[in-house]
N, C-alpha and C positions, 0 to 999 in steps of 0.2 A: 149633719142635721140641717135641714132648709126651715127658717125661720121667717116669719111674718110681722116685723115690726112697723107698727101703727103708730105715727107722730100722731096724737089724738088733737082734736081740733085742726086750726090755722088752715082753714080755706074758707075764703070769701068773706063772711061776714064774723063765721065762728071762729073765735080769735081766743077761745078757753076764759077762764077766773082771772081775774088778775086784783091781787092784794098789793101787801108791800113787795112782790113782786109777781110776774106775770108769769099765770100756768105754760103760756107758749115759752117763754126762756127756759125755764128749767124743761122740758118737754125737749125741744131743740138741744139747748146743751148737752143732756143728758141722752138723747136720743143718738145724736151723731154721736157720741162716743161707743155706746153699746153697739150702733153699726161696724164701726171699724173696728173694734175689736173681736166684734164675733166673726168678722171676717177675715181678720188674723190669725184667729185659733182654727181657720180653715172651712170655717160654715158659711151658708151661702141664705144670705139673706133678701128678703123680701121687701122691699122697704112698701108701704100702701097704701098712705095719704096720699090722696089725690091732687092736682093742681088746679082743679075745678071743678064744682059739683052745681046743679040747679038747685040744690035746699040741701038738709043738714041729713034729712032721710036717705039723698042721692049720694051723698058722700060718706055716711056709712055702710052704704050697699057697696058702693064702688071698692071699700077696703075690703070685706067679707068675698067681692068676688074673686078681686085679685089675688087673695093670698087661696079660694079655694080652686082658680083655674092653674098658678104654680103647683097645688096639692103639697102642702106645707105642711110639717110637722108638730108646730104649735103656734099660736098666735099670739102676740105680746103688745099689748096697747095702752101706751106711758102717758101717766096724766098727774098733773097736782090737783089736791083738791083745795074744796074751799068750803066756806059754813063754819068757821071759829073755833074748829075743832084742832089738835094734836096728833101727831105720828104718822105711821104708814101700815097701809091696809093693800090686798090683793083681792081683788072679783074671780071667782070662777063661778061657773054654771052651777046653779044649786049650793054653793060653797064646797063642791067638794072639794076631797083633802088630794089635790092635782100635786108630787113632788117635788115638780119645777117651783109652783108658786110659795110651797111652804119654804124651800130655799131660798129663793129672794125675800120673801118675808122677812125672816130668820137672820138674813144675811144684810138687809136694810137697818132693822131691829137693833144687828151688834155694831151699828154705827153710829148711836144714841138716839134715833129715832123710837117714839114709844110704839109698843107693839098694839093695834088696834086689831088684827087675825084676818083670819081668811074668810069674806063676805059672800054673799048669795046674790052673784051679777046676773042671774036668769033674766030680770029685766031689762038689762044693758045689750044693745042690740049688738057689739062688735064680741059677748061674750057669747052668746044665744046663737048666734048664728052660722060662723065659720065652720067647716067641717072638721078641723082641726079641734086640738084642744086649745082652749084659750085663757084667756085672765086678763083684766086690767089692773095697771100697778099703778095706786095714788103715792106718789111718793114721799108727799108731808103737805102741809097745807100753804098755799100761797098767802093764807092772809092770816095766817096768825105769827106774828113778830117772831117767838121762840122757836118754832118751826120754823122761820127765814131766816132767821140765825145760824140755826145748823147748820141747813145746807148751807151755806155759803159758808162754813166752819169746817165742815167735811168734807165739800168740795162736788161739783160734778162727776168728778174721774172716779175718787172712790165711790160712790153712789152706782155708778153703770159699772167700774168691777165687780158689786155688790151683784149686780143684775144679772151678768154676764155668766157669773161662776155658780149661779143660784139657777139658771138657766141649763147651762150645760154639763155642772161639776167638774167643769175646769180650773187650776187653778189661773186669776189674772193679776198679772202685773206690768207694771212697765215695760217694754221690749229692752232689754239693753242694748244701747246704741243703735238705735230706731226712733224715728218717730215720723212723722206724714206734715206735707206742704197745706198751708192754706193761702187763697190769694184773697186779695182785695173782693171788693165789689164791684163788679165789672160792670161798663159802662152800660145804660137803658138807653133804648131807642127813644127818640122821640123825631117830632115831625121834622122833617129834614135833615136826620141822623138816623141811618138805620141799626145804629147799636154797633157791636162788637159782633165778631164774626167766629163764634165759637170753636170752629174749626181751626181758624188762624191760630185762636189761643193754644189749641191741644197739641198744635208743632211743636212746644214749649216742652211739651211732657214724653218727648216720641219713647216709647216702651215703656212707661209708666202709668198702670190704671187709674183711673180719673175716674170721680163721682162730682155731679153738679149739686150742689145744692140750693137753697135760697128761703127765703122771708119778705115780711111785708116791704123793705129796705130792697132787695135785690137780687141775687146771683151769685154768687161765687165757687172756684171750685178746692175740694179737698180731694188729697192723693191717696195710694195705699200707703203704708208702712214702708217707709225707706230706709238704708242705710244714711246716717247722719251724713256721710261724704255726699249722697245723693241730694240730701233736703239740702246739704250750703250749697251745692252746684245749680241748683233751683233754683236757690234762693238769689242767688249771685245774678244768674240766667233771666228771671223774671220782671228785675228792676225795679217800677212802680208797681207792677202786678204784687208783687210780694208782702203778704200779709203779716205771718208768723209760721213756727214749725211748731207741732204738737205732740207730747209725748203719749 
């Protein structure tokens, strides 16, 4: 299945809700995992935030393009919400009853999250528009305390296998003796420094697929799923670079 995951906000000035903690972290944390994993169970993902948009109109067009010029089979667009409110809710078009979303729903729900149900995102341009089917998944509220407690109780990882398995009806778990490299934040340019030479870095990884990612902070890159022999010879190999290995 080709999937279209949408980190929601984090370009330019939209930087999402942030309460007792910030819609972009849980968004980001929870997003790279759902990537890699759904990229482990063999599906081939779209990622579709943009790195830059001229206004908030431009960069949700730029998602809705990109996932309808790959012609992707659903659209997935992760967000926390905010407004005082409790649990986790999913947008589809009209509210319909989409299987995927009532999955994740369902599958968020039996992680203690209160069930809030499947909403009417006809207004919400990244659910309106894709040619795909689509949904946005609030995954609890950043600003209410008991909802930041969970998560942070439940954890990232199960939250995106919640996502993952509610997505595809796969089961997910840990890989046994696998897990994926992450490095540092690699160095920014600035005037009279022309940064790090990404290519130099990817000598580091030769046959091993590599995804860049980054944030208002930086850069960094994360690997696929490696054999654990793999991620300590990285890990060894990297030196400073070496951030953590991730299961």
């Amino acid at each position: 299945m080709k999937i279209a995951i949408d980190f929601g906000h984090g370009v330019g000035s939209d930087r999402g809700a942030v309460g007792f903690i910030a819609e972009e972290t849980i968004i980001n944390s929870v997003g790279s995992l759902v990537v890699n994993k759904l990229k482990a169970l063999g599906h081939t993902v779209i990622e579709v935030r943009p790195t830059s948009a001229s206004s908030v109109s431009d960069s949700l067009c730029q998602r809705c393009q990109k996932a309808d010029n790959n012609n992707v089979d659903l659209f997935v667009s992760l967000h926390a919400n905010a407004g005082g409110g409790i649990g986790t809710e999913v947008f589809t078009y009209n509210a319909k009853e989409v299987p995927e979303a009532r999955a994740v729903l369902n599958n968020i729900v039996a992680l203690g999250f209160t069930n809030r149900g499947i909403k009417d995102g006809s207004g919400l341009y990244v659910v309106k528009h894709p040619s795909a089917t689509a949904m946005l998944i609030e995954i609890c509220f950043c600003d209410t305390q008991s909802d930041v407690d969970k998560y942070n109780s439940v954890g990232a990882e199960a939250i995106a296998n919640a996502i993952v398995s509610g997505l595809t009806g796969q089961i997910v778990s840990k890989e046994s003796g696998k897990g994926y490299v992450v490095t540092n934040y690699l160095p920014h340019a600035y005037e009279g420094y022309d940064g790090i030479d990404i290519g130099y870095v990817l000598q580091y990884f030769e046959g091993v697929k590599c995804y860049v990612r980054g944030n208002a902070k930086g850069i960094w890159i994360e690997t696929q799923y490696l054999d654990l022999d793999k991620c300590n010879e990285l890990k060894s190999t990297l030196g400073s670079w070496f951030y953590e290995i991730k299961y």
